[in-house]
Backbone as XML, in Angstrom:
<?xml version="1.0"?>
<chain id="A" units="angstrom">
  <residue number="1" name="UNK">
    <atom name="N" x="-15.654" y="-23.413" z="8.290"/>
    <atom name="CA" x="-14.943" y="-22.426" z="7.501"/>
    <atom name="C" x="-13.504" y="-22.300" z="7.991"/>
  </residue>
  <residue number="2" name="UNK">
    <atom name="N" x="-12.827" y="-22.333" z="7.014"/>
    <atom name="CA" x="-11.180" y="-21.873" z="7.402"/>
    <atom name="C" x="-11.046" y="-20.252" z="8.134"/>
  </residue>
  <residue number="3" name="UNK">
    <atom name="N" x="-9.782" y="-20.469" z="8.734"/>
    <atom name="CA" x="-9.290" y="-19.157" z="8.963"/>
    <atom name="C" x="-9.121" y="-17.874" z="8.075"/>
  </residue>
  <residue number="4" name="UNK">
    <atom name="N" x="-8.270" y="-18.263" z="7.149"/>
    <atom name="CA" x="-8.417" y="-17.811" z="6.344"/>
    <atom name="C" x="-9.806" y="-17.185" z="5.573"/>
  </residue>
  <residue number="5" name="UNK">
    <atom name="N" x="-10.677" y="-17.810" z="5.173"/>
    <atom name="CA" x="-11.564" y="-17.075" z="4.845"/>
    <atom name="C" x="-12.271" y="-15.919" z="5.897"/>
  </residue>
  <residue number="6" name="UNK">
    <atom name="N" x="-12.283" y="-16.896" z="6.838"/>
    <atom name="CA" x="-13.012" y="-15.641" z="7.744"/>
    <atom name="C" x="-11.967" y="-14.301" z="8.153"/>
  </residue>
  <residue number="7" name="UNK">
    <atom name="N" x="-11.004" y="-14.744" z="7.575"/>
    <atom name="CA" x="-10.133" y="-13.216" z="7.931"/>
    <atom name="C" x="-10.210" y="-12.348" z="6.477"/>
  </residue>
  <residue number="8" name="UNK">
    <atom name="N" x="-10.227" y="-12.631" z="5.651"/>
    <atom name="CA" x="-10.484" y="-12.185" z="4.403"/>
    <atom name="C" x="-11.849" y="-11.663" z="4.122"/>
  </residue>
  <residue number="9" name="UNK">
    <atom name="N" x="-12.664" y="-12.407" z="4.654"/>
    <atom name="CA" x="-14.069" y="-11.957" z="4.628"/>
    <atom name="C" x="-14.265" y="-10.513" z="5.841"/>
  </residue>
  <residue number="10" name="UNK">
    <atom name="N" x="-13.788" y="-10.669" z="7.007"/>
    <atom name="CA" x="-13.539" y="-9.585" z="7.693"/>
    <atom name="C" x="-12.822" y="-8.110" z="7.077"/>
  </residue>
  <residue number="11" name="UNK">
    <atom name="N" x="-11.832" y="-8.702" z="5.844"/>
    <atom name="CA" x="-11.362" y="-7.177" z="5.642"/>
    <atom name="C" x="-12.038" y="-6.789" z="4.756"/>
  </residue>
  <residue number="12" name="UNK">
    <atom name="N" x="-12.635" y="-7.459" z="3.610"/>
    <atom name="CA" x="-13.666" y="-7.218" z="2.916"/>
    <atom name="C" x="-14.298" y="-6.124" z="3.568"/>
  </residue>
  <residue number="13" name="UNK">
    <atom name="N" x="-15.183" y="-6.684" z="4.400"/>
    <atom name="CA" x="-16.078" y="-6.319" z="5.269"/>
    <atom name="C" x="-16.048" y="-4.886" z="5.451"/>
  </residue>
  <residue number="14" name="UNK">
    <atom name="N" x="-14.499" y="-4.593" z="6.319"/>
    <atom name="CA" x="-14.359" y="-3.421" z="7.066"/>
    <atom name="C" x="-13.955" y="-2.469" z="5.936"/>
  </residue>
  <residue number="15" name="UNK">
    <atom name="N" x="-13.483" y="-2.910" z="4.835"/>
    <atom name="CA" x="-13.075" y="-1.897" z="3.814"/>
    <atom name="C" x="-14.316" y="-1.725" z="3.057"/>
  </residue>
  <residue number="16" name="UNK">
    <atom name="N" x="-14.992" y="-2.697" z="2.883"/>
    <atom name="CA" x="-16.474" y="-1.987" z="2.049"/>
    <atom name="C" x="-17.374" y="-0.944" z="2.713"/>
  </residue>
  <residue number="17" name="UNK">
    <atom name="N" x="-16.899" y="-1.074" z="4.388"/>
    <atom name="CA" x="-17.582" y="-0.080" z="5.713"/>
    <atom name="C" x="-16.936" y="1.040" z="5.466"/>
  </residue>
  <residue number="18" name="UNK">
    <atom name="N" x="-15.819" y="0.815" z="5.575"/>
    <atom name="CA" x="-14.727" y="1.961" z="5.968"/>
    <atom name="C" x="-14.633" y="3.176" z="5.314"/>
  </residue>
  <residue number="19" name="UNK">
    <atom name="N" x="-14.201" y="2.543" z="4.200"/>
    <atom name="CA" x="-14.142" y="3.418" z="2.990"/>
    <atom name="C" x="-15.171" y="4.660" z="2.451"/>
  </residue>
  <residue number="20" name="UNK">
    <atom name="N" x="-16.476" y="3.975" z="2.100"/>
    <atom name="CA" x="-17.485" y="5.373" z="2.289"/>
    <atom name="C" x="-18.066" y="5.766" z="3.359"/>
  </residue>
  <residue number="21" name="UNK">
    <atom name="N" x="-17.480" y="5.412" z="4.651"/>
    <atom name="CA" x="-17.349" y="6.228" z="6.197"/>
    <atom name="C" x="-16.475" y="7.242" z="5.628"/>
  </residue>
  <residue number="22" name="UNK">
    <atom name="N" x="-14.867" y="6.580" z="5.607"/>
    <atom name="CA" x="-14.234" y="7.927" z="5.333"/>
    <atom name="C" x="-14.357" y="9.303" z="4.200"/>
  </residue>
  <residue number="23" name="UNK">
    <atom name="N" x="-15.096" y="9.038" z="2.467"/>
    <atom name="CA" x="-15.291" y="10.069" z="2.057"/>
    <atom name="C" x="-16.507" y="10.704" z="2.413"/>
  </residue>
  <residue number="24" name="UNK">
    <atom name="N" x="-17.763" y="10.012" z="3.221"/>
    <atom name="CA" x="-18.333" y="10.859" z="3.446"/>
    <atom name="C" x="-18.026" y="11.742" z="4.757"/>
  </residue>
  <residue number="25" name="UNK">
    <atom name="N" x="-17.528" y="11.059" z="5.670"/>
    <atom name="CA" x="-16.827" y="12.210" z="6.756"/>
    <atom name="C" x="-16.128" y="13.142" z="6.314"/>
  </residue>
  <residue number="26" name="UNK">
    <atom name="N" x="-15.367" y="13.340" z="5.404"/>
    <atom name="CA" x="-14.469" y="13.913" z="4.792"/>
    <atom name="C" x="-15.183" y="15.368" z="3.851"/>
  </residue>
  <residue number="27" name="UNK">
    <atom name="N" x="-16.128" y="15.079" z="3.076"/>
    <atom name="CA" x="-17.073" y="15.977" z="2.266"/>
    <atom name="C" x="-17.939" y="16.783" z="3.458"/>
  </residue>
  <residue number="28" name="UNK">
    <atom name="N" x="-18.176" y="15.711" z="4.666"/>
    <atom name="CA" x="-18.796" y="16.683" z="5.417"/>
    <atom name="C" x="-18.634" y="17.377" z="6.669"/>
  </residue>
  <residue number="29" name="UNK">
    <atom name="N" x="-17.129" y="17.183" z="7.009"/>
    <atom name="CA" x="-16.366" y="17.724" z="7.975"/>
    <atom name="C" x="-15.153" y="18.559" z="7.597"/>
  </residue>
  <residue number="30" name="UNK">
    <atom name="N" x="-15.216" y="18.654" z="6.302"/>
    <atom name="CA" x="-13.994" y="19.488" z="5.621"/>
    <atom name="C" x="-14.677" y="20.804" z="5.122"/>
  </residue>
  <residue number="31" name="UNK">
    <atom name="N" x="-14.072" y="21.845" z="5.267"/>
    <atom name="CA" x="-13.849" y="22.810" z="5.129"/>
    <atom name="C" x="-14.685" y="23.310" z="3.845"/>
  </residue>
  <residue number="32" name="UNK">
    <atom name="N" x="-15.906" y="24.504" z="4.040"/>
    <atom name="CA" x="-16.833" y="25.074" z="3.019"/>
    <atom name="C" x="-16.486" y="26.669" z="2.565"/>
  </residue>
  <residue number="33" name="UNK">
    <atom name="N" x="-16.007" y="26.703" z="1.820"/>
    <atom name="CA" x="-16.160" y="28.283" z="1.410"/>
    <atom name="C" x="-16.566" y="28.381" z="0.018"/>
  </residue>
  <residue number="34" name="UNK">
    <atom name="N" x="-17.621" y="28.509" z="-0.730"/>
    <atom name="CA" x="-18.630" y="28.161" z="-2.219"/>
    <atom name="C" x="-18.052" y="29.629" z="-2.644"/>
  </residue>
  <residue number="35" name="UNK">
    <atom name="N" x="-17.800" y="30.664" z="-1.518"/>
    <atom name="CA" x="-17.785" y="31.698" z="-2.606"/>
    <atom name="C" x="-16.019" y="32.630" z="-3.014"/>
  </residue>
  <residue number="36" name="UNK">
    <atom name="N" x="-15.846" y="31.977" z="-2.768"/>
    <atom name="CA" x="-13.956" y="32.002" z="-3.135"/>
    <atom name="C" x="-14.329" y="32.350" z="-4.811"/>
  </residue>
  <residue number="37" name="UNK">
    <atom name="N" x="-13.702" y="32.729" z="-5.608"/>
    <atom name="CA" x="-13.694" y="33.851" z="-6.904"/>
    <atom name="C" x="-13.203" y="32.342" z="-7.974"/>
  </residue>
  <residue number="38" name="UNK">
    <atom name="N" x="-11.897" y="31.866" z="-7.180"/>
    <atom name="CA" x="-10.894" y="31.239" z="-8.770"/>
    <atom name="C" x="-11.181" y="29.877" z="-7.886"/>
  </residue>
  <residue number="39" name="UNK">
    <atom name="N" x="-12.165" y="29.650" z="-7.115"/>
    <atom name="CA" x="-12.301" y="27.906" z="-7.050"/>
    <atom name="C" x="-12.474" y="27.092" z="-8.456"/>
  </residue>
  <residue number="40" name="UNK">
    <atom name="N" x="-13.476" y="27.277" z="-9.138"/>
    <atom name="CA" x="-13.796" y="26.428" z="-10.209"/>
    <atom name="C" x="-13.333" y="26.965" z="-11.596"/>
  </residue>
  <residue number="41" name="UNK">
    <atom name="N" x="-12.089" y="27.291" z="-11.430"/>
    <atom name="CA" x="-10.967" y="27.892" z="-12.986"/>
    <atom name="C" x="-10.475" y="26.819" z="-13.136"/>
  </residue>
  <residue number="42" name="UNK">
    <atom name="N" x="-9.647" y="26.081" z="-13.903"/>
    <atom name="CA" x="-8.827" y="25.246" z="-14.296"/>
    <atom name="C" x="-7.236" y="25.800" z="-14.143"/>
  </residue>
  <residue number="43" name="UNK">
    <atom name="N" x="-6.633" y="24.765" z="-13.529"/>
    <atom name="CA" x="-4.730" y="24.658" z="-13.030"/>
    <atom name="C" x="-4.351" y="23.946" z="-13.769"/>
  </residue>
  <residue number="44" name="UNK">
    <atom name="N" x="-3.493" y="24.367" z="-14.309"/>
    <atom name="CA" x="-2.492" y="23.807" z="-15.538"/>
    <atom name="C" x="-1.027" y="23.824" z="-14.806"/>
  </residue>
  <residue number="45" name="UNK">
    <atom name="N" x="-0.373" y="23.242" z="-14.011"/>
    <atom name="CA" x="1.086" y="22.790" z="-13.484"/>
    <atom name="C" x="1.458" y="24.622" z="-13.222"/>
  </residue>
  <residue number="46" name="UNK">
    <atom name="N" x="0.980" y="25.066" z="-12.764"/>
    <atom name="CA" x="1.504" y="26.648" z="-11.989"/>
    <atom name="C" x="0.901" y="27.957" z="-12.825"/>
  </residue>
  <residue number="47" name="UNK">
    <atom name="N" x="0.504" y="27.698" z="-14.151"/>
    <atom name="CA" x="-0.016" y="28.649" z="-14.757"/>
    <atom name="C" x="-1.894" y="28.941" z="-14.734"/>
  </residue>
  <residue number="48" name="UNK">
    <atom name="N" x="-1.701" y="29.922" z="-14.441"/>
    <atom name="CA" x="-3.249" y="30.059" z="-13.542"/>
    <atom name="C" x="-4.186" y="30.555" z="-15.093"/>
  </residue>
  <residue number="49" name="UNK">
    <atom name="N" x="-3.860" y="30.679" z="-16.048"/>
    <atom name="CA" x="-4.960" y="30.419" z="-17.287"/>
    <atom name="C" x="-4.235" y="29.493" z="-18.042"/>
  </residue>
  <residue number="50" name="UNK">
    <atom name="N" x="-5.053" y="28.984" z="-18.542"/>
    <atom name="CA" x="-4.798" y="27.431" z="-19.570"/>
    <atom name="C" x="-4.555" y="28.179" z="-20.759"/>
  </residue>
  <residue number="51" name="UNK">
    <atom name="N" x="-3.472" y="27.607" z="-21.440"/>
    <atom name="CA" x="-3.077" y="28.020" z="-22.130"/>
    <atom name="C" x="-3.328" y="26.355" z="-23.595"/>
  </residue>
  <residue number="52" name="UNK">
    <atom name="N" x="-3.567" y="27.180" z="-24.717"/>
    <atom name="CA" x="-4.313" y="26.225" z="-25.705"/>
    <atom name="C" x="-5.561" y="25.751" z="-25.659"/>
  </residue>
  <residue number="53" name="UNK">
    <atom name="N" x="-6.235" y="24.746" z="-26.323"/>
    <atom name="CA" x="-7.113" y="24.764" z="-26.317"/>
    <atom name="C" x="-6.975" y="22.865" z="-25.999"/>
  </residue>
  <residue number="54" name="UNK">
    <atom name="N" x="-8.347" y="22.233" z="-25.482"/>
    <atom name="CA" x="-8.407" y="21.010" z="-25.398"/>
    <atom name="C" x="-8.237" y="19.811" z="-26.029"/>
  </residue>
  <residue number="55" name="UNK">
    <atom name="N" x="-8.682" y="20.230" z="-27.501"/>
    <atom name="CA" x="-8.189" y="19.085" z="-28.474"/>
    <atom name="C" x="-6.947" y="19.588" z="-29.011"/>
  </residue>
  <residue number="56" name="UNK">
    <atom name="N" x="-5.801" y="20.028" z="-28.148"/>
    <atom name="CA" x="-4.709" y="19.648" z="-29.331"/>
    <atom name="C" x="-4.041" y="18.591" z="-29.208"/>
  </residue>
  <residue number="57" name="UNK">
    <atom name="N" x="-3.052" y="18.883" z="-29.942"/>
    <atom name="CA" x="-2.315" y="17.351" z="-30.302"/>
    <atom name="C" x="-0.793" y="17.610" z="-29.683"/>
  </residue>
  <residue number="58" name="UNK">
    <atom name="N" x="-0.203" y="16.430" z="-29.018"/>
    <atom name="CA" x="1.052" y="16.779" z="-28.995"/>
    <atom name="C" x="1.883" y="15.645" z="-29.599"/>
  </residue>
  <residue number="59" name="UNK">
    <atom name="N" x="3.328" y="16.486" z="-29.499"/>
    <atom name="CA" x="3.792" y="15.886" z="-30.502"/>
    <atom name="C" x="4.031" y="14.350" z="-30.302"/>
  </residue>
  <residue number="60" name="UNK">
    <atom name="N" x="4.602" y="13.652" z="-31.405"/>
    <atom name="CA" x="4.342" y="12.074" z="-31.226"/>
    <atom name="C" x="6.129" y="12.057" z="-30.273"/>
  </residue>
  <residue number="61" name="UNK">
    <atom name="N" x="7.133" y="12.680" z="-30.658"/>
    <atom name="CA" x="8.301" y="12.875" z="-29.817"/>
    <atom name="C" x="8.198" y="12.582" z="-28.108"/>
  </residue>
  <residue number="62" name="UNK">
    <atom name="N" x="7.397" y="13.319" z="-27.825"/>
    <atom name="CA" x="6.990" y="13.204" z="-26.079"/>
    <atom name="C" x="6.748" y="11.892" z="-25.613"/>
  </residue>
  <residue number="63" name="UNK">
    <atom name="N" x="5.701" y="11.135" z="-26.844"/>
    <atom name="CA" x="5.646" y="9.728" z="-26.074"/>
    <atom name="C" x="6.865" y="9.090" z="-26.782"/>
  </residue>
  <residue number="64" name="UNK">
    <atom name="N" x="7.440" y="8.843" z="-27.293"/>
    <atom name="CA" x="8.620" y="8.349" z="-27.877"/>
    <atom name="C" x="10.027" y="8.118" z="-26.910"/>
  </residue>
  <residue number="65" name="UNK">
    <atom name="N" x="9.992" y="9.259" z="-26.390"/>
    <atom name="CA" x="11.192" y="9.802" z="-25.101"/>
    <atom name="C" x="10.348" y="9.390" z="-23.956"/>
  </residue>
  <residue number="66" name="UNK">
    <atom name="N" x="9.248" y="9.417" z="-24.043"/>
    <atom name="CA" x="8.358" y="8.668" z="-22.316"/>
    <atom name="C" x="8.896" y="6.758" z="-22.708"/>
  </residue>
  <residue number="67" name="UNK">
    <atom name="N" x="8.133" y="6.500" z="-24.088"/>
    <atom name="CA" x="8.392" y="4.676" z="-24.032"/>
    <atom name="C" x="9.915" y="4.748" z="-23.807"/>
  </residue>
  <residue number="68" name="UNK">
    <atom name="N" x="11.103" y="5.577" z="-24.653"/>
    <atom name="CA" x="12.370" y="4.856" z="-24.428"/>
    <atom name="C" x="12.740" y="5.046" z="-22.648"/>
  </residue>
  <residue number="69" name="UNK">
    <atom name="N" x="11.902" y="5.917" z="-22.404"/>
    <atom name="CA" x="12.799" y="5.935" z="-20.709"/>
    <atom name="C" x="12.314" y="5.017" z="-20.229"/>
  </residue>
  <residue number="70" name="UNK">
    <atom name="N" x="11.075" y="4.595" z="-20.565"/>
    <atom name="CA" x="10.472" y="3.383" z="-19.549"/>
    <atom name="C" x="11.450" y="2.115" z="-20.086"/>
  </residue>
  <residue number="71" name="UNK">
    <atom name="N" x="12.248" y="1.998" z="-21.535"/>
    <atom name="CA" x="12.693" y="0.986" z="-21.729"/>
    <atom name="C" x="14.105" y="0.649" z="-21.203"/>
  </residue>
  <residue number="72" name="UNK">
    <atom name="N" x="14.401" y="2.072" z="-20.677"/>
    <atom name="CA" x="16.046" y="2.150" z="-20.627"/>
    <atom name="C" x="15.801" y="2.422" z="-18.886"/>
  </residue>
  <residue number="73" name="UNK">
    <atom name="N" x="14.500" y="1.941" z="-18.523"/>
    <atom name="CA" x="14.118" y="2.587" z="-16.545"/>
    <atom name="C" x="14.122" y="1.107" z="-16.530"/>
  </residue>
  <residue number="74" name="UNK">
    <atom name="N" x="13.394" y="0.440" z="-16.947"/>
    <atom name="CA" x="13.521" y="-1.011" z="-16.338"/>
    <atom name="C" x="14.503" y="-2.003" z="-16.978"/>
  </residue>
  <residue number="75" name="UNK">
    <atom name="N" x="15.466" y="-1.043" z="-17.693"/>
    <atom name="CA" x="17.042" y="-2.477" z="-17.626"/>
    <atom name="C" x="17.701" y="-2.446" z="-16.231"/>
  </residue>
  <residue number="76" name="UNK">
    <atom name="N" x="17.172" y="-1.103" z="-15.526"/>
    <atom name="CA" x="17.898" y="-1.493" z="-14.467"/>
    <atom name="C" x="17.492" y="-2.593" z="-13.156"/>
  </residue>
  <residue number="77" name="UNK">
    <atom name="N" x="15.575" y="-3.098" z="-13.705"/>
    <atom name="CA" x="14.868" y="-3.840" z="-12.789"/>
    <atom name="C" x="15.783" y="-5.235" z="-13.263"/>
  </residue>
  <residue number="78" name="UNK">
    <atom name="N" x="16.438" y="-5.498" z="-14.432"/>
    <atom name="CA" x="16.735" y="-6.921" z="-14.533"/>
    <atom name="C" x="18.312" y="-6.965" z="-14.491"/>
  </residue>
  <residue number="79" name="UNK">
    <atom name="N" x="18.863" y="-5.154" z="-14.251"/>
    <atom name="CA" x="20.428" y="-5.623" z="-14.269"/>
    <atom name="C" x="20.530" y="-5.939" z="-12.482"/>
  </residue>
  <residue number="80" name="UNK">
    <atom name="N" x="19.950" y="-5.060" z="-11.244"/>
    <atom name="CA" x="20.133" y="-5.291" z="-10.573"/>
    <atom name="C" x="20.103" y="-6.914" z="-9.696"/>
  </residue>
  <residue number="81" name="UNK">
    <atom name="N" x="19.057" y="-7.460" z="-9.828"/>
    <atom name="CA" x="19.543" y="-9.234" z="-9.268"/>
    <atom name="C" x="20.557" y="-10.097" z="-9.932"/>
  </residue>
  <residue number="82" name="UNK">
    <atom name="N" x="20.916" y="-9.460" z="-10.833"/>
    <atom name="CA" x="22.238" y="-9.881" z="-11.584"/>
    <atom name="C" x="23.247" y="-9.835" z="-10.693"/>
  </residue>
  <residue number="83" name="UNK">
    <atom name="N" x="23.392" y="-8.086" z="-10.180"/>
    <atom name="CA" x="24.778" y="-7.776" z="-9.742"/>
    <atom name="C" x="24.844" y="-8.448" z="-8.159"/>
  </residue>
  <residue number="84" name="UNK">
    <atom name="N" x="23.244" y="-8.729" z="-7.497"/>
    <atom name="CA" x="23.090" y="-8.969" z="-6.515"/>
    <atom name="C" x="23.983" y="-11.092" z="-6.500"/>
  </residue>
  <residue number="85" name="UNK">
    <atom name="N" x="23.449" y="-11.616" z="-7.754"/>
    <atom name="CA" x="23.610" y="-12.825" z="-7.606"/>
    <atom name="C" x="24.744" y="-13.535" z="-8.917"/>
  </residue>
  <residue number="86" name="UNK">
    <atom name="N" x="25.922" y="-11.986" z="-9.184"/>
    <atom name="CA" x="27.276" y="-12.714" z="-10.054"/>
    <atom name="C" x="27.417" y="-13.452" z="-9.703"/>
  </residue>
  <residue number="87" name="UNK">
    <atom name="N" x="28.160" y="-14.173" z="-8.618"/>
    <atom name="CA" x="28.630" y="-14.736" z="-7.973"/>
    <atom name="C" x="28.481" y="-16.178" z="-8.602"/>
  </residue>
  <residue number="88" name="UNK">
    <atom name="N" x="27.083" y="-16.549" z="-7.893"/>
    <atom name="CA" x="26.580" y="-17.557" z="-8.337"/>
    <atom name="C" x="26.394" y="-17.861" z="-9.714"/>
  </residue>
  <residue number="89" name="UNK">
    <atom name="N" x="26.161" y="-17.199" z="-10.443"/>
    <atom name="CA" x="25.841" y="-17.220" z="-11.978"/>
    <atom name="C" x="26.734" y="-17.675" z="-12.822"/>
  </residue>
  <residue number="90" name="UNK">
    <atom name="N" x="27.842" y="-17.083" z="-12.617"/>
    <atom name="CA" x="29.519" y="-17.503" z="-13.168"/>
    <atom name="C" x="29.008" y="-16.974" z="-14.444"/>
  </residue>
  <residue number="91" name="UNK">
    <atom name="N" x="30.205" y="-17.453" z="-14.943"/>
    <atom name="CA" x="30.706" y="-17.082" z="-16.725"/>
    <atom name="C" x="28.895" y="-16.944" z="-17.761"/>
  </residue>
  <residue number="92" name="UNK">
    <atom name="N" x="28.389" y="-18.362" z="-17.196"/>
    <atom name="CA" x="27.095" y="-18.252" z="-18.193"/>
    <atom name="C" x="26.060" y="-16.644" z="-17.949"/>
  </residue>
  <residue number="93" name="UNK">
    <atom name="N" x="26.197" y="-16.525" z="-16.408"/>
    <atom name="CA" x="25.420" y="-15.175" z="-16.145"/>
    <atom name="C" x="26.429" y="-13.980" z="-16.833"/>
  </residue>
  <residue number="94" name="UNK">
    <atom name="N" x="27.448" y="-14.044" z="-16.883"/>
    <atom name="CA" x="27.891" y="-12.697" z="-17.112"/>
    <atom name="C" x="28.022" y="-12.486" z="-18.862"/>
  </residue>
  <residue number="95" name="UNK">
    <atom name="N" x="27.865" y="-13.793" z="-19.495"/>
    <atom name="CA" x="27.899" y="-13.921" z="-20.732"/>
    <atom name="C" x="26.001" y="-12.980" z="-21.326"/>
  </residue>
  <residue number="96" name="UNK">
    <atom name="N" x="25.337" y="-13.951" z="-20.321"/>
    <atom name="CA" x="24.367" y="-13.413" z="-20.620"/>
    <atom name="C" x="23.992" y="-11.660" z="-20.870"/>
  </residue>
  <residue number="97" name="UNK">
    <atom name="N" x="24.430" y="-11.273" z="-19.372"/>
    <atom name="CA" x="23.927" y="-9.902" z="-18.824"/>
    <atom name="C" x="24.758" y="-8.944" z="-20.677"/>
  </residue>
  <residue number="98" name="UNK">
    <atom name="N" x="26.058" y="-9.413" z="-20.500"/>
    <atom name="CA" x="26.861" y="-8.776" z="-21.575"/>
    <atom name="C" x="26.187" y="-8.852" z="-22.726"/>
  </residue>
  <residue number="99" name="UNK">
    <atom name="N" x="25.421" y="-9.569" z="-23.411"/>
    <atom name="CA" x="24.391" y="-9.762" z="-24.404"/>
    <atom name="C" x="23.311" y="-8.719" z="-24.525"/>
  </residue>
  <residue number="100" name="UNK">
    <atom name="N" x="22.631" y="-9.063" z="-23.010"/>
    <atom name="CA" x="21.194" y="-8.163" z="-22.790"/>
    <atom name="C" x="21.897" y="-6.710" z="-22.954"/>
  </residue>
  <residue number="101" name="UNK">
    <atom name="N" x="23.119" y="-6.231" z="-22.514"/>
    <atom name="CA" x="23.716" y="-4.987" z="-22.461"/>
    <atom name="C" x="23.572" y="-4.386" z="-24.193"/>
  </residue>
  <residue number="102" name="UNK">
    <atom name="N" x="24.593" y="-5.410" z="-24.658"/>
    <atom name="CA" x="24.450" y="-5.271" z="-26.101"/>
    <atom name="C" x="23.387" y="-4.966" z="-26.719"/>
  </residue>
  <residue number="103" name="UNK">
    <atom name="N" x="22.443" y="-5.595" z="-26.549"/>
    <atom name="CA" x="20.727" y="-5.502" z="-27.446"/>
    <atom name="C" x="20.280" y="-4.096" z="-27.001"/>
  </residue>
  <residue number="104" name="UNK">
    <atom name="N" x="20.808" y="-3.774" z="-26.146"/>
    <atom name="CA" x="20.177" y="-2.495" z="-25.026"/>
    <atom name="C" x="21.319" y="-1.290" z="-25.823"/>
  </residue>
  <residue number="105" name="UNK">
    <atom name="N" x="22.092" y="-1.064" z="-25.690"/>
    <atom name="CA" x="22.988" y="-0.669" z="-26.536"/>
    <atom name="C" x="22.905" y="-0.425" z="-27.927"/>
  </residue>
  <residue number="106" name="UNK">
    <atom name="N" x="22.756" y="-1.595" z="-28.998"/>
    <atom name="CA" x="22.115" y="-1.594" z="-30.033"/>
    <atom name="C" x="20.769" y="-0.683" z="-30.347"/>
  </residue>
  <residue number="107" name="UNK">
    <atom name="N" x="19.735" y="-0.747" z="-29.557"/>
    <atom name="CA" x="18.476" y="-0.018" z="-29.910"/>
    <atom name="C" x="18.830" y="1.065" z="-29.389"/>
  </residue>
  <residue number="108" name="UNK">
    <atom name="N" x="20.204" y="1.369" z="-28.732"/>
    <atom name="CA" x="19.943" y="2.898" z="-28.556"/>
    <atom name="C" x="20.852" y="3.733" z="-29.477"/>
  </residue>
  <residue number="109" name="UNK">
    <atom name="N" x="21.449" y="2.827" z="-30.361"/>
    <atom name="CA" x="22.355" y="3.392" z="-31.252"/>
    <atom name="C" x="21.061" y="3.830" z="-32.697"/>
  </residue>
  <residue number="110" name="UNK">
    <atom name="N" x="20.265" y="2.179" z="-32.450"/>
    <atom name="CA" x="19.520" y="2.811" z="-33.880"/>
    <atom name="C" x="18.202" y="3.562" z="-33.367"/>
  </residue>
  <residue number="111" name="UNK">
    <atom name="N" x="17.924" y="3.965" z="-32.320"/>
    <atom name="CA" x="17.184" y="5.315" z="-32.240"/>
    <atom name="C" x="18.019" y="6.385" z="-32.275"/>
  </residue>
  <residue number="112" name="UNK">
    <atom name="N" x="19.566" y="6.231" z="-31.925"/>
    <atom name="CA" x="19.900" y="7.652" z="-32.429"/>
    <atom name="C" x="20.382" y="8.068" z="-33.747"/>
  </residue>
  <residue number="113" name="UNK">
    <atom name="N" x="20.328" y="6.737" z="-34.478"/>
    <atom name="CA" x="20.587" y="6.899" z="-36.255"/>
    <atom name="C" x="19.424" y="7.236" z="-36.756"/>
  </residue>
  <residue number="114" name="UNK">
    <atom name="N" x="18.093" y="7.189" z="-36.218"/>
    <atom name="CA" x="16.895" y="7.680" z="-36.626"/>
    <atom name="C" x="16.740" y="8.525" z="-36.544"/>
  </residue>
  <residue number="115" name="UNK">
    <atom name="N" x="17.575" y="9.416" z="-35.625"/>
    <atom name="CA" x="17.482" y="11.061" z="-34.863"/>
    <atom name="C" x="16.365" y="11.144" z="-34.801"/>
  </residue>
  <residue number="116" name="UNK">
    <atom name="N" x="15.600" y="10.260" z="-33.883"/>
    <atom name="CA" x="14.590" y="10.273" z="-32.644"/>
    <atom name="C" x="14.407" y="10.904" z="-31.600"/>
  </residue>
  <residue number="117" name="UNK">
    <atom name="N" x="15.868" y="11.334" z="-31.092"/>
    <atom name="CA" x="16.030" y="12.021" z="-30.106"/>
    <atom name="C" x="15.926" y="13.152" z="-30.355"/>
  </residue>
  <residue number="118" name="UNK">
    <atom name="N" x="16.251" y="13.977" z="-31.412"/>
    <atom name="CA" x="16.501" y="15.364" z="-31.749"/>
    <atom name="C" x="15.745" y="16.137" z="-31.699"/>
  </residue>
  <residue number="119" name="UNK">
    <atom name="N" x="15.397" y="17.121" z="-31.612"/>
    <atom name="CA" x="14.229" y="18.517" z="-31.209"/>
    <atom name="C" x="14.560" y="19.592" z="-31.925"/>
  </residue>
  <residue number="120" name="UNK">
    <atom name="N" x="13.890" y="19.275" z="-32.818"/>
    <atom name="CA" x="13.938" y="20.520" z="-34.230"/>
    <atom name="C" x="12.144" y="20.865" z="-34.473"/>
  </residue>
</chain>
């Protein structure tokens, strides 16, 4: 057998051990008090009664402004090795990046001609 396996097979090992060592130590060395009043209420981000009910709906806006940030969060995963490697890239890289800018630019002009953004 390679090294490799047998070291891989070892962490296997210790993490298939380990792991329900640690939650059961944990459930049974941590701290019991059953009769506390507001243990089993529901927390809603600081407001101590839930407010609405479970099936509602929210609006389609929220994920709309969640996808564009994720789209406008990772131009910066492909502008940064750019700025890291101008240099090298010359004219064809900067032609490029100026393009990708544009397209990026563009969809944010026609989500705001859609007034996508707006909160009415």
């Amino acid at each position: 057998m390679s090294q490799e396996l047998i070291l891989s097979g070892t962490i296997i090992f210790v993490l298939a051990v380990a792991i329900p060592v640690i939650f059961i130590a944990t459930k049974n060395l941590g701290p019991k008090n059953p009769n506390i009043k507001n243990k089993n209420i529901a927390y809603e981000s600081g407001v101590s009664t839930p407010v609405g009910d479970i099936g509602s709906r929210h609006n389609v806006r929220f994920y709309l402004v969640a996808i564009l940030f994720i789209i406008f969060d990772v131009e910066i995963i492909f502008l940064f090795p750019w700025a890291v490697n101008i240099r090298e890239l010359g004219v064809l890289g900067l032609v490029e990046i100026f393009l990708f800018v544009f397209l990026l630019v563009a969809g944010l002009i026609y989500v705001y001609m859609k007034k996508a953004l707006k909160w009415q």
